[in-house]
N, C-alpha and C positions, 0 to 999 in steps of 0.2 A: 914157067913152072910154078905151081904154088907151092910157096914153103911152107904153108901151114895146112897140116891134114887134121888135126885133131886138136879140140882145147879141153884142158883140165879146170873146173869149177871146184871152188871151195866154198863152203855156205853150211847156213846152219841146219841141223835134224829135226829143227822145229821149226814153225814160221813164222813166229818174232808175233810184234803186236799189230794189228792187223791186217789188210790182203795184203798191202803194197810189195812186202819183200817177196812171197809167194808168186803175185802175180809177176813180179821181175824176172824170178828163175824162170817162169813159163816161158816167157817173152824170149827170153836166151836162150833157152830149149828151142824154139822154134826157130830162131835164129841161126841158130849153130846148125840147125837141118837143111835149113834154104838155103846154106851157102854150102850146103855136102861134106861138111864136116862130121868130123866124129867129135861124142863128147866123153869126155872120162872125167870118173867123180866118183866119189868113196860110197856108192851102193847104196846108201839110205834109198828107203825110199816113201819116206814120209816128211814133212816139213819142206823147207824149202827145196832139199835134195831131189826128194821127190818131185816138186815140182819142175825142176830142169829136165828130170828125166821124162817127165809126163810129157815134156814140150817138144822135146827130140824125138820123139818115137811117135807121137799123133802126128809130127812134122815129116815123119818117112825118113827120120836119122838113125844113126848107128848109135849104140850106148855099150860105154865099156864101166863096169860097177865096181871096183875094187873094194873090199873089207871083210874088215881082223874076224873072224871067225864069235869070238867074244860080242863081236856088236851085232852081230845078224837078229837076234831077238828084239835088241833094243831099237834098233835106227830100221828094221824092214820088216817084212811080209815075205813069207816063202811063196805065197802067189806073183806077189808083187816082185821080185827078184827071177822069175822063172823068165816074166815076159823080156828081162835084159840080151840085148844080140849075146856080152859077152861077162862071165862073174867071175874074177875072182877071188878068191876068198885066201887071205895073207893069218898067220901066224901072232901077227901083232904089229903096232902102228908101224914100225920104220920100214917092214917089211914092203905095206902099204906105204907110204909115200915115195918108197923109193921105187915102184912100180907104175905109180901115179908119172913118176917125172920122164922116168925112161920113154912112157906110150905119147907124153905130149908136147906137140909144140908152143905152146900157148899158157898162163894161166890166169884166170880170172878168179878174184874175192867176191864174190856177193856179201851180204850181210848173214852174220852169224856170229857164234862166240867165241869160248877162248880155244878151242881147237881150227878152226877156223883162221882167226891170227896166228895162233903160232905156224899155220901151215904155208902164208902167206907169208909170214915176217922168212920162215927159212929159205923160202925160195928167192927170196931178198939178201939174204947173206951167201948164200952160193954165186946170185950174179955178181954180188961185191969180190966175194973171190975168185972170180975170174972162171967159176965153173960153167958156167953157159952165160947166152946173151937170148935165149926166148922172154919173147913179149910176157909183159905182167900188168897185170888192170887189176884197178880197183874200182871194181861198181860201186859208185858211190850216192846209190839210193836213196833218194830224201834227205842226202846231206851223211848218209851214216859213219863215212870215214872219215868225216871233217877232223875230230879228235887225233885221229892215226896220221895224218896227211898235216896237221900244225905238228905234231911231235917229230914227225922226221925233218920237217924244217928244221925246229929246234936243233934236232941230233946234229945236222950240217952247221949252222952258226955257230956251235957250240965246238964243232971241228970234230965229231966223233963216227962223221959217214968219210970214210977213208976210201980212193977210189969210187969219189963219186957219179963220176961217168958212165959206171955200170949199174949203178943201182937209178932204174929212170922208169918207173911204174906212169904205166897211162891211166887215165883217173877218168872216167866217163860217169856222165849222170844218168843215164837212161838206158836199159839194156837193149831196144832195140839200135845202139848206136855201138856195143862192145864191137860184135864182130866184122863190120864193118871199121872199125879203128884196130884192130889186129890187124886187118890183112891188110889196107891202106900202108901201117907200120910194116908190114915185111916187103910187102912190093918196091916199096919207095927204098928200103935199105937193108935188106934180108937180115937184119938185129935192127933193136932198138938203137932210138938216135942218141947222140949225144947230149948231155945237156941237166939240167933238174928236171923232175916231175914233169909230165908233159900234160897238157889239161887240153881233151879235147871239145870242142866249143860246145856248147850247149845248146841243146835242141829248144 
């Protein structure tokens, strides 16, 4: 049985400085379709947002779009939001993340900014507290979370990642290699493995 039906993307509303990050979300868009998964992601649908979603749906996948009613001018298109299988539209962010977490097994960081991390770092201190064990990946596109991935070193050396067996993000460089390292990771141990950061090899 696959335990993973669905992965939640985090990435930015814009697409950074040039294709590369855009064309990663594609990539994982199309990804995340050819292995029948669903993807859920905060409903932008412009910048990189967009382009995961563009990648799932030209790929024949399902898209589920969650966001705050506030952002729907700013991060989308009401044409562009019509074409999503499923929308919808939350109140205000926690509303939205905590609908995000419910729908999925999976979550992936693309490149993006500070909402972006803060949405990653939280579902990082939920696995520390013992709230779930779904897979977490950091696409780590052209190096982009190298910063984030030396600083929670640091946190650990420094003795401030408590329980650190639960917090064990898979760190990939290539998107056509994320969802393939998700399901690998749930097949082999239906949770992440024990251990630090787990880095898988590079293509």
């Amino acid at each position: 049985m696959n335990l993973i039906r669905s992965i939640c993307v985090y990435c930015g509303s814009s697409p950074g400085r040039g294709d590369i990050y855009r064309d990663a979300g594609y990539a994982l868009g199309r990804s995340i379709a050819g292995a029948g998964l669903r993807l859920v992601y905060g409903g932008g649908t412009k910048g990189i947002m967009g382009a995961v979603a563009k990648g799932t749906m030209e790929g024949g996948g399902n898209v589920t779009g969650i966001i705050p009613r506030f952002l729907m001018n700013k991060e989308a298109t009401e044409a562009a939001l019509g074409r999503l299988d499923d929308l919808i539209i939350t109140e205000d962010m926690h509303e939205r993340k905590h609908i995000m977490f419910e729908k999925s097994d999976a979550f992936v960081a693309l490149p993006g900014g500070i909402g972006t991390l803060e949405e990653i770092v939280e579902i990082m201190t939920w696995a520390q507290l013992g709230r779930h064990r779904k897979p977490i990946v950091f696409a780590n596109i052209n190096g982009f979370w190298d910063p984030m991935l030396t600083l929670l070193d640091h946190m650990r050396t420094e003795g401030f990642v408590h329980t650190g067996h639960l917090v064990q993000p898979i760190v990939v460089d290539h998107a056509e290699a994320i969802v393939p390292a998700v399901l690998s990771e749930a097949a082999a141990t239906g949770i992440p493995a024990e251990g630090d950061a787990k880095v898988i090899d590079r293509l």
